[in-house]
C-alpha angles and dihedrals in degrees: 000000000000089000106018114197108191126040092257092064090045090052093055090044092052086049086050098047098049092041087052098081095046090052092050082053091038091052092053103033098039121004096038080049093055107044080057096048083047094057096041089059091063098044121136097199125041104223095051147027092251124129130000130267129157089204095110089049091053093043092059096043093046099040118087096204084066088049095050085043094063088040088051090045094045099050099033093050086039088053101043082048103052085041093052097042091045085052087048099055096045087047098051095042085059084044090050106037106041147037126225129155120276097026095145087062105043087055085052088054089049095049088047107091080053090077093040116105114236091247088043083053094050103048081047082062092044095051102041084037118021124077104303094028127147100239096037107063080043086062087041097048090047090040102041082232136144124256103220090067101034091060117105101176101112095033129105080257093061089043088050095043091046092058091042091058086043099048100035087075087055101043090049096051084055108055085023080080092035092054092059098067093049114127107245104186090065088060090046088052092045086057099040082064106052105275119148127229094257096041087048081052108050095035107040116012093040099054083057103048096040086099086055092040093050085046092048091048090039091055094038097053100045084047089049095052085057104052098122102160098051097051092043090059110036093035098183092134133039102227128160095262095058085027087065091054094045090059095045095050110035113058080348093256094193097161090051090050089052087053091050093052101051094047084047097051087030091058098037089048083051102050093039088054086046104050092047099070083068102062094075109102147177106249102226097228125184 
């Protein structure tokens, strides 16, 4: 490999030498991490990795409030996921398919929440949502109601509203790429003979864009299980990510945390390695 002979060799050098710099990242920034959260998990003191005890990893198997944590993490996110990727292909397909003024900045707009901050995402909702918000004292004005219960921003709804602005940028740069090499002469056969708009689309243009579809979930839930600002803010919903900075500071639950953690990156790697057998598909030609 130093001193490769045959193109082959050349060829594996060249993929070394351009990986090396992501595994000297990846050893600082995620195995190192780990072999500390491990150990963590298995602490004995608080305070410091000393001594072994299984206690945090009981804790967490025997304590309901762990268990409705993970179930709260997997649907919400579930949920905020299948919402955003639905809005972003219906979004890129408008991108893609058709021309209207202003589109550059109406992709600009789009791509925007991906540069906000969580907590900047959350105090938007406050203040379009919560009390005082924007959209809450126009429906009162229309409805004659009160504010006070008219206001969503620190319910399971403004969470939910909060994601989906942060993950719909995400989900539509994604299938924004998918949907250019679709092939568009199969859609133009599926409509010469007699195909709808709706038909073209479920039989022809959604089959090629279904790798594009599985990546954009793939990328948006995964984004959507590490949302930290929003939730901490908003708090309407005790999920893993806010789960992990309520043990660390309150009683400073270091090994629990740990154990958080490694469920957290155990169960993301799986699912990523996973969804990715199903983004493989047969390219309708024509």
């Amino acid at each position: 490999m130093i001193r490769p002979e045959t193109e082959q060799e050349r060829e594996r050098r060249r993929i070394v030498v351009m990986c090396l710099p992501f595994f000297v990242l990846a050893t600082f920034a995620a195995f190192i991490p780990l072999v500390v959260m491990a150990r963590m998990s298995v602490s004995a003191d608080q305070f410091e990795n000393s001594g072994f005890s299984m206690e945090a990893w009981y804790t967490l198997a025997t304590e309901s409030v762990y268990l409705t944590v993970a179930w709260n993490t997997l649907w919400f996110a579930t949920l905020a996921t299948v919402a955003s990727v639905i809005f972003g292909v219906g979004i890129s397909h408008a991108l893609e398919k058709y021309e209207f003024p202003f589109k550059g900045f109406v992709v600009s707009m789009i791509s925007f929440p991906i540069a906000l901050p969580g907590i900047v995402v959350a105090f938007m909702i406050i203040v379009l949502l919560g009390r005082q918000g924007l959209l809450t004292h126009t429906v009162a004005f229309f409805t004659g109601g009160s504010p006070l219960d008219i206001a969503v921003a620190t319910t399971v709804f403004g969470l939910f509203c909060g994601y989906v602005y942060s993950l719909i940028p995400r989900s539509t740069m994604v299938l924004r790429g998918t949907y250019t090499e679709v092939n568009t002469d199969a859609e133009e056969a599926a409509r010469a003979l007699g195909a709808g708009s709706l038909r073209t689309f479920y039989h022809v243009t959604l089959p090629e864009i279904r790798p594009g579809v599985v990546a954009a979930f793939i990328l948006t839930f995964r984004s959507a299980l590490a949302i930290f600002g929003t939730v901490l803010v908003l708090q309407s919903l005790n999920v893993a990510t806010l789960r992990i900075d309520r043990e660390i500071a309150v009683g400073f639950n270091s090994q629990i945390a740990g154990a958080i953690g490694l469920i957290y990156f155990a169960f993301i790697l799986a699912f990523t390695f996973v969804s990715l057998r199903f983004t493989e598909t047969d390219v309708v030609e024509i």
